[in-house]
C-alpha positions in Angstrom: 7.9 -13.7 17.3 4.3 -13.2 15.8 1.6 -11.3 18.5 -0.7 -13.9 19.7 -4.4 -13.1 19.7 -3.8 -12.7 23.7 -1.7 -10.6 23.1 -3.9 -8.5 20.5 -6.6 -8.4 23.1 -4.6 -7.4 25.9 -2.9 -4.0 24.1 -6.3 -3.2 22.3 -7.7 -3.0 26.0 -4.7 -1.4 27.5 -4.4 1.6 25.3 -1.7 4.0 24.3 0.6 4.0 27.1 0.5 -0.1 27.4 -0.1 -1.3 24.2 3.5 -2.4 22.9 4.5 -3.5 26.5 0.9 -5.8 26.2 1.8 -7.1 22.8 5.2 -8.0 24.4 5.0 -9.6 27.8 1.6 -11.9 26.1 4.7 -13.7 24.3 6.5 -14.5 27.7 6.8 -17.9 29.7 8.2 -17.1 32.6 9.6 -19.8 34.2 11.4 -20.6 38.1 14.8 -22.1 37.6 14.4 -25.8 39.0 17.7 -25.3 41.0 16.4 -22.5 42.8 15.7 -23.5 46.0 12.2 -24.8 46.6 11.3 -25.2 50.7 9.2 -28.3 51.5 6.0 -26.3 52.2 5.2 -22.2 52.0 3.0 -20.4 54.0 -0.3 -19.0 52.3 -0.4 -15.4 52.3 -1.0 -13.8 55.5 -1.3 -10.4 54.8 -2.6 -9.0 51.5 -0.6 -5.3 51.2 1.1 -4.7 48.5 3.9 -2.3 48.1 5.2 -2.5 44.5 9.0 -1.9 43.7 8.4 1.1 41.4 11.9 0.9 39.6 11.0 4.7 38.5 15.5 5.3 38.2 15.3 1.9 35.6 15.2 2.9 31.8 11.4 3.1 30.2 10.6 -0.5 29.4 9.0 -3.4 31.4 10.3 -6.5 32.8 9.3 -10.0 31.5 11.0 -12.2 33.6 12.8 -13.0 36.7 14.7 -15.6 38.5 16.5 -15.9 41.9 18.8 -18.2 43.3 18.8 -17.1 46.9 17.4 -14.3 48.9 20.7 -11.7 47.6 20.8 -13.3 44.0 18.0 -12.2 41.5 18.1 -11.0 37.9 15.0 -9.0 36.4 15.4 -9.1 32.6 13.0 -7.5 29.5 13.5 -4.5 27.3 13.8 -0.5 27.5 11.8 2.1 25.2 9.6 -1.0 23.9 12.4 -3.3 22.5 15.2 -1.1 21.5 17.7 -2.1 24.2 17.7 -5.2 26.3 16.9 -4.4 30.3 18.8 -6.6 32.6 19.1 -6.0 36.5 20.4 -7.1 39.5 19.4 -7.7 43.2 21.9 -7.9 45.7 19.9 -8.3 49.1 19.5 -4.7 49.2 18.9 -3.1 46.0 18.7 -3.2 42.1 21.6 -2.1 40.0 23.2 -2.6 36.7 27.2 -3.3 37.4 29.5 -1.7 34.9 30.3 -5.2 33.6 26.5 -6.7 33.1 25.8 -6.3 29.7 29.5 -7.6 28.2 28.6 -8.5 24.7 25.0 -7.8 24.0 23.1 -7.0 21.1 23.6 -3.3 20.4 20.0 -0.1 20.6 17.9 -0.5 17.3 15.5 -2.8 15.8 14.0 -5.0 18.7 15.9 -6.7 21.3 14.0 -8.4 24.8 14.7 -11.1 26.7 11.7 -13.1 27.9 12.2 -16.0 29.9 15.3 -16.6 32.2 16.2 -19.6 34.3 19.4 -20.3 36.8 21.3 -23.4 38.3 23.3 -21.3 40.4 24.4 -17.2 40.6 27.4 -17.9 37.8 25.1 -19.6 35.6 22.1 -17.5 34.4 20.3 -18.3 30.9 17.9 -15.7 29.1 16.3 -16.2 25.8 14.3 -14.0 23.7 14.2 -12.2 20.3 17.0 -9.7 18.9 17.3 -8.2 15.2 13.5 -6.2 14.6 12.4 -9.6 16.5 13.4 -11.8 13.4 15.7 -14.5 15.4 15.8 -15.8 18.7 18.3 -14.6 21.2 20.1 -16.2 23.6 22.5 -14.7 26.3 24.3 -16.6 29.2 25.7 -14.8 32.9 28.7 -16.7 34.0 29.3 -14.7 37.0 31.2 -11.8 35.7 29.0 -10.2 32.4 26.3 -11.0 29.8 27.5 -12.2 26.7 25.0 -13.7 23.5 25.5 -17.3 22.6 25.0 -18.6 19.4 21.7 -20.2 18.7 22.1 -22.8 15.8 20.7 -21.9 12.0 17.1 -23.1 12.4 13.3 -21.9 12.4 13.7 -19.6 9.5 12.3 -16.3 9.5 10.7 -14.6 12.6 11.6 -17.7 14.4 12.4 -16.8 18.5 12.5 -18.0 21.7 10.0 -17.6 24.6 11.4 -19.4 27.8 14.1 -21.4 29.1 14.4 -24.0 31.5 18.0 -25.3 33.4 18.7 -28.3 35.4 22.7 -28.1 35.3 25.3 -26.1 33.8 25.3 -28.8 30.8 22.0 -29.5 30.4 18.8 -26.4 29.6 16.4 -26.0 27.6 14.7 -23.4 25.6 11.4 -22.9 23.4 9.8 -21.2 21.2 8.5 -20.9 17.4 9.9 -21.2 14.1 9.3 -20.8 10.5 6.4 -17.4 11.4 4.6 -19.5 14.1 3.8 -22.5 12.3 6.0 -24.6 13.9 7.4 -25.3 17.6 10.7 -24.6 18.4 13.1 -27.0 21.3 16.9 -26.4 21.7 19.0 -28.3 24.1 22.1 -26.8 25.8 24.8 -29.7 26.4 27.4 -27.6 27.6 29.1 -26.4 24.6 26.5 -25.5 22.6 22.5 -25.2 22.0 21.0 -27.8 19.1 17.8 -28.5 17.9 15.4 -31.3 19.0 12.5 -32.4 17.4 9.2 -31.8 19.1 5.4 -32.2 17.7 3.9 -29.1 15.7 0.5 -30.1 15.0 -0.9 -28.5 11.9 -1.1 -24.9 11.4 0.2 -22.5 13.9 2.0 -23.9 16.5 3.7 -22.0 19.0 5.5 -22.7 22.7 5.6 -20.3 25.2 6.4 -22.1 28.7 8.5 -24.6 29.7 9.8 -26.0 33.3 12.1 -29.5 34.0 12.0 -31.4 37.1 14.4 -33.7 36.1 16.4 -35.0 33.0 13.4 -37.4 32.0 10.5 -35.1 33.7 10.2 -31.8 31.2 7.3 -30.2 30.4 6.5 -27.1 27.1 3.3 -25.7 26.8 2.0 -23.4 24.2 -0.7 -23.2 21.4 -1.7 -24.9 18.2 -4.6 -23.5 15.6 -5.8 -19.9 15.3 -8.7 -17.5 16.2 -11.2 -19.1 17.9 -10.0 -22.8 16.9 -7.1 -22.3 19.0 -6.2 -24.9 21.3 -3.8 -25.3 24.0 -0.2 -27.8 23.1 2.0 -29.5 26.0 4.7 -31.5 25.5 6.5 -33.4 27.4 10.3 -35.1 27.5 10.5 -38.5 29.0 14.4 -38.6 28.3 14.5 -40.0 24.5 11.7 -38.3 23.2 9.1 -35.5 22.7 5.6 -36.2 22.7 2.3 -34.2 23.1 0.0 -35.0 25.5 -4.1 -34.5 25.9 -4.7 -31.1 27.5 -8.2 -29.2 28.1 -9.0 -27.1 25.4 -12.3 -24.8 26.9 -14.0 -23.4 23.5 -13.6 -19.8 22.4 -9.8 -20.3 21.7 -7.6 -21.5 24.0 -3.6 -20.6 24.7 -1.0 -21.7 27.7 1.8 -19.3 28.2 3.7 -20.9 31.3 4.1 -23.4 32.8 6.0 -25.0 36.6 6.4 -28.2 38.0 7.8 -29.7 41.1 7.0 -33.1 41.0 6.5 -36.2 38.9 2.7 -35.3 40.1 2.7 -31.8 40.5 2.9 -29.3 37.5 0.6 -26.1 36.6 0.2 -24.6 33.7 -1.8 -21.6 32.8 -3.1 -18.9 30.4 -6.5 -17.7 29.0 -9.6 -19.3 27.5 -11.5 -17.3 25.7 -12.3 -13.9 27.9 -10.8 -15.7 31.0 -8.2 -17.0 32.6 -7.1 -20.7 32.2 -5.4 -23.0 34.8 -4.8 -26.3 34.3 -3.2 -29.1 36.7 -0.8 -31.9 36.3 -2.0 -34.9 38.8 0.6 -37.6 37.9 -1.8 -39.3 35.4 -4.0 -36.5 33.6 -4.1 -32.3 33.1 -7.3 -31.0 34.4 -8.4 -27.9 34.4 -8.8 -25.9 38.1 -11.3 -23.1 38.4 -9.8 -19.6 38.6 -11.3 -17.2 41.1 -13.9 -15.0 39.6 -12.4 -11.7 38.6 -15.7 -9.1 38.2 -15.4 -6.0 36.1 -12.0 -7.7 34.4 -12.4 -8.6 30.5 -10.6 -10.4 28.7 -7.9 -11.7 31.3 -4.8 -13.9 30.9 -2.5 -15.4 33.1 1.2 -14.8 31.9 3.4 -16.8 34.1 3.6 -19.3 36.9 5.5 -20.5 39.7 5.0 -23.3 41.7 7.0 -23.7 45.2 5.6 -26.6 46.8 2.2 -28.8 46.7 0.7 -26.6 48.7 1.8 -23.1 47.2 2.0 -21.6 44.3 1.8 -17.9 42.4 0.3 -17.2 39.3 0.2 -13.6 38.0 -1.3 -12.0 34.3 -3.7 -8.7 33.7 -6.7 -7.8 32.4 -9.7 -5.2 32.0 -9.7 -1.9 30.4 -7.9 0.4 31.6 -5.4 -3.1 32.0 -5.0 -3.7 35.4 -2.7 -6.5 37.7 -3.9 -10.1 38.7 -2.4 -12.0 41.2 -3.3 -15.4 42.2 -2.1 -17.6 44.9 -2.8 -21.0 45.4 -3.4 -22.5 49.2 -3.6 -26.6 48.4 -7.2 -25.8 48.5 -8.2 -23.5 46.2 -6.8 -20.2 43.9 -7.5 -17.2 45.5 -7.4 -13.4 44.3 -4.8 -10.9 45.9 -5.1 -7.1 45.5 -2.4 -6.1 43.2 -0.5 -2.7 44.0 -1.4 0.5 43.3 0.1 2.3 40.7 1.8 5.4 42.8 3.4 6.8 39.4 0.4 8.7 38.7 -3.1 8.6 37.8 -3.2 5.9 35.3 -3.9 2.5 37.0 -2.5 0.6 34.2 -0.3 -2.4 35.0 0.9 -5.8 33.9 2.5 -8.2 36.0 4.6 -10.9 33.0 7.0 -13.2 34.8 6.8 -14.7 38.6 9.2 -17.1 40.4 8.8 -18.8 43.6 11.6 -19.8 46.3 11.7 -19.2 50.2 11.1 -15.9 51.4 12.9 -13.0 50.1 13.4 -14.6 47.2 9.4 -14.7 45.3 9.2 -12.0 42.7 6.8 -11.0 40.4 8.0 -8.6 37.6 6.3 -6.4 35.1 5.3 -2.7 34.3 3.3 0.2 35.7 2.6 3.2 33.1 5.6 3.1 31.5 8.0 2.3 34.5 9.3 -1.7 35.5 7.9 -2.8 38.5 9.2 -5.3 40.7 7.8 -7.1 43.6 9.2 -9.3 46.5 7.0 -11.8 48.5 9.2 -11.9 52.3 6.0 -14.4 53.7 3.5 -12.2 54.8 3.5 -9.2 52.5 4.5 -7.8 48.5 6.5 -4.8 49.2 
């Protein structure tokens, strides 16, 4: 898949020890799995310390993505020494492992393989999509409850075509997107049950690229991304009203514009976010019209992004990116009110503060993760309704 310019920005700031993880995780759409269980309301944040997961016995790598089906049930999946190996683990209510039998059928070390999106309908039926093969075709590999295994994607998007995020409502019906054809066209599979095919979906002219997408229901399914390049660059979102694909108006701030996720629990509630220009972009699904919602001010932070969303309930949702030089964590949480900033955890691994939080998903407590790396170590968060530890 072809760095975006957020991504460009985001490893020239973060230097030598962050810069292929940056040029990475800017590709990734991290997306909640809509059968994940979503409570009526959340809590805001009560209590702002964070003590991050510093998953210093994982492989070197970072973590893209992460979805949970319960409190006991979560997957954290990316890549190890910067794309050589996929990095897939698990939680069991206690701790993170990798069982003898999780990786089954996987793309062999060498080249560039990283999963970066991931989605669930329950814990036998776990979907991650990505890029395998120097980062030339998409991957996509399937848990049924027992081991990892690839599943064939169909012939289609030509070279350095891949895959950015998936999206499942049931075990016979996900979807995934991406870019084919070197970014100048979108990408939309659909999983029936037996096998992933091609749907077509708008690709304005010139580079167009999707990076998020989320489904509330069969005929409610939303892909967001970019169209144009440099400083023309303008944010795409799609949508799927059950026949068809269509794009639909979305603010476009000047300076270049790019969505890279993208959640929804309602036929009146989505987010989507991303970067505009130096700064973060949020924008907000009403029911009738995306509008954009201001982003707390972030001072001494240049050039920051927002990688990935999660949206629990009306009233609560987590958004999480990086930005600055040296690179450091941004968390965001919204209250029904307003986005506010959260402290993001200190980086205990040594005396670098460099980190980048790339994937987020929100359920009940115990089961609200953020993912992503610190130096070169995966880092994994859990949100249990009053703290990050």
């Amino acid at each position: 898949m072809g760095m975006t310019p957020r991504a460009a920005r985001t490893a020239r700031a973060a230097g030598a020890a962050l810069a292929a993880l940056a040029a990475l995780t800017a590709a990734v759409a991290g997306s909640a799995s809509p059968a994940a269980a979503r409570p009526a309301d959340a809590a805001a944040p009560q209590d702002a310390s964070y003590r991050p997961h510093i998953a210093t016995s994982w492989p070197d790598g970072g973590v893209y993505t992460v979805v949970a089906t319960s409190a006991a049930d979560a997957w954290a999946l990316g890549s190890t020494d910067l794309g050589r190996q996929l990095l897939i683990r698990h939680w069991d209510g206690s701790t993170w492992t990798q069982s003898s039998a999780s990786y089954g059928q996987l793309p062999a070390a060498g080249g560039l393989n990283e999963v970066l999106g991931s989605a669930a309908t329950s814990a036998d039926d776990v979907w991650g999509v990505g890029l395998t093969g120097s980062g030339r075709r998409g991957l996509i590999v399937h848990w049924d409850g027992s081991a990892w295994s690839e599943v064939a994607m169909p012939p289609v998007g030509g070279v350095d075509s891949g895959l950015a995020a998936v999206a499942a409502l049931t075990p016979q019906d996900a979807w995934a997107v991406g870019q084919a054809a070197d970014s100048t066209e979108t990408l939309i599979l659909h999983w029936d049950g037996s096998g992933w095919q091609p749907v077509p979906s708008p690709s304005p002219a010139g580079y167009s690229q999707l990076e998020g997408i989320d489904a509330v229901s069969a005929s409610n399914i939303w892909a967001v991304g970019q169209s144009g390049r440099g400083s023309s660059m303008t944010t795409l979102i799609l949508h799927w009203n059950g026949t068809a694909w269509t794009q639909v108006r979305s603010p476009s701030p000047p300076g270049g514009s790019q969505l890279a996720s993208v959640s929804a629990t309602s036929a009146r509630n989505a987010w989507a976010v991303g970067e505009a220009g130096q700064d973060s972009l949020i924008l907000h699904w009403n029911g009738r019209a995306w509008r954009r919602v201001p982003s707390p001010s972030v001072r001494g932070l240049v050039g920051t992004t927002l990688s990935s969303v999660a949206a629990a309930a009306p009233r609560s949702a987590w958004a999480v990116g990086s930005g600055g030089n040296p690179v450091s964590a941004l968390i965001l949480h919204w209250n029904g009110r307003a986005w506010r900033r959260l402290p993001a955890p200190p980086d205990r691994t040594g005396p670098s503060p460099e980190q980048v939080l790339a994937g987020v998903t929100a359920g009940g407590p115990g089961s609200t993760w953020a993912v992503g790396q610190a130096d070169n170590f995966p880092v994994a968060l859990r949100w249990n309704g009053r703290a990050w530890r």
